[in-house]
N, C-alpha and C positions, 0 to 999 in steps of 0.2 A: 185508887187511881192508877197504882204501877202496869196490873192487870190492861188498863183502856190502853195509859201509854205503848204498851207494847205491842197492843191490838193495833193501835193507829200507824206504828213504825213498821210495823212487818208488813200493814197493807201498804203505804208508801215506797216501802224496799219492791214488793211486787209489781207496781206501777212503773218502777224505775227500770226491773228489767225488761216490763215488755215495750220500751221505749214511750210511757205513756208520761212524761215529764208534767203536764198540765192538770195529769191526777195526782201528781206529786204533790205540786204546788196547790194544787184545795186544799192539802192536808197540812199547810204552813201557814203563818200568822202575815198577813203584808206585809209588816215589816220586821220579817226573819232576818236573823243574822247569822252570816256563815264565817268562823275562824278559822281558816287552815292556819293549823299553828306553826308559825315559821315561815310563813309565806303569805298568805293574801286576807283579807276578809274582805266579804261580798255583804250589801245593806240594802234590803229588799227584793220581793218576790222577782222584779225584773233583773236585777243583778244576777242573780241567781240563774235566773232563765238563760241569759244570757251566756253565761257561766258553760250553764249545762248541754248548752247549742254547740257548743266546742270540743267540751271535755267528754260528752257524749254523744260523739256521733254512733256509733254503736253502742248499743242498752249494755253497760254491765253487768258482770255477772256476782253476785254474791255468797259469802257462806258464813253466817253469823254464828258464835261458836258459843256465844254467852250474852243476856240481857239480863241488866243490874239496874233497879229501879229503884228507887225513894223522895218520897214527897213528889215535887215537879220536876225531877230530875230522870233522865234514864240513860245509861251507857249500854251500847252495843258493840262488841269486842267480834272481831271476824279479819275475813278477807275478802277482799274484791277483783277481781280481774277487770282490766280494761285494754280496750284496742287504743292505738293511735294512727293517725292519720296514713300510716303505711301498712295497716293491719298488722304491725307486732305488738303480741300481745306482752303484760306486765301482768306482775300479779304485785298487791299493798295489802299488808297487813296494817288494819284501822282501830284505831278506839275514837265512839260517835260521843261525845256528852252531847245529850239534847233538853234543852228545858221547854217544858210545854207552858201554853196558859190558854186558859178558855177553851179546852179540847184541840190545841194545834199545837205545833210544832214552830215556838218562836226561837228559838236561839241554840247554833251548833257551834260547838270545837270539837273541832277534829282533828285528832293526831295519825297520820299517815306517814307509812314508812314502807318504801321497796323493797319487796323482798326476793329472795331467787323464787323463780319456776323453775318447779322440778318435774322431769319424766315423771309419769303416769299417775301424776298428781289426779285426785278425782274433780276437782273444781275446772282446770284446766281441760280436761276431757269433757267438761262438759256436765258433768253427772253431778 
């Protein structure tokens, strides 16, 4: 199963950069559960959505640097780039716990942490 997991997270990470959030959300359980650790969790596909009408008005950008899977479990260790509402960008260094069931994606913690953007960064370029 670790192999499907990661088939299933990378097509979701891909959905999410081309701002396709509602093929996001096929690929999660209705009643997904998101922990930002230290800050919020969100309880259900609409939460979520909601969530992501905000937090992504511009698609993210990602670079997933390691995926570590076992049993129904799989961590995705990366970085993310995001715009906010004045177009400056950030860049977050993440680690995704996700646990699947029934071939979706029901339940995330995620640890997120600020990190500096650096000149000629290749994620930040773009590339």
């Amino acid at each position: 199963m670790s192999e499907t997991h990661k088939a299933i997270l990378q097509k979701a990470n891909a959905a999410i950069t081309r701002g396709d959030c509602e093929g996001f959300l096929a690929l999660c359980t209705e009643d997904t559960t998101w922990t930002f650790v230290g800050d919020r969790t969100l309880r259900g596909k609409q939460a979520v959505r909601e969530w992501m009408a905000i937090a992504y008005k511009e698609p993210p950008r990602f670079e997933v640097h390691r995926l570590i899977a076992e049993g129904d479990a799989l961590a995705a260790l990366g970085d993310i780039l995001l715009k906010d509402e004045e177009g400056k960008t950030s860049r977050h260094a993440y680690c995704d716990v996700w646990r699947f069931r029934d071939g979706k994606m029901a339940d995330l913690q995620a640890f997120v942490i600020e990190a500096r953007l650096e000149e000629g960064d290749e994620l930040a370029q773009g590339g």
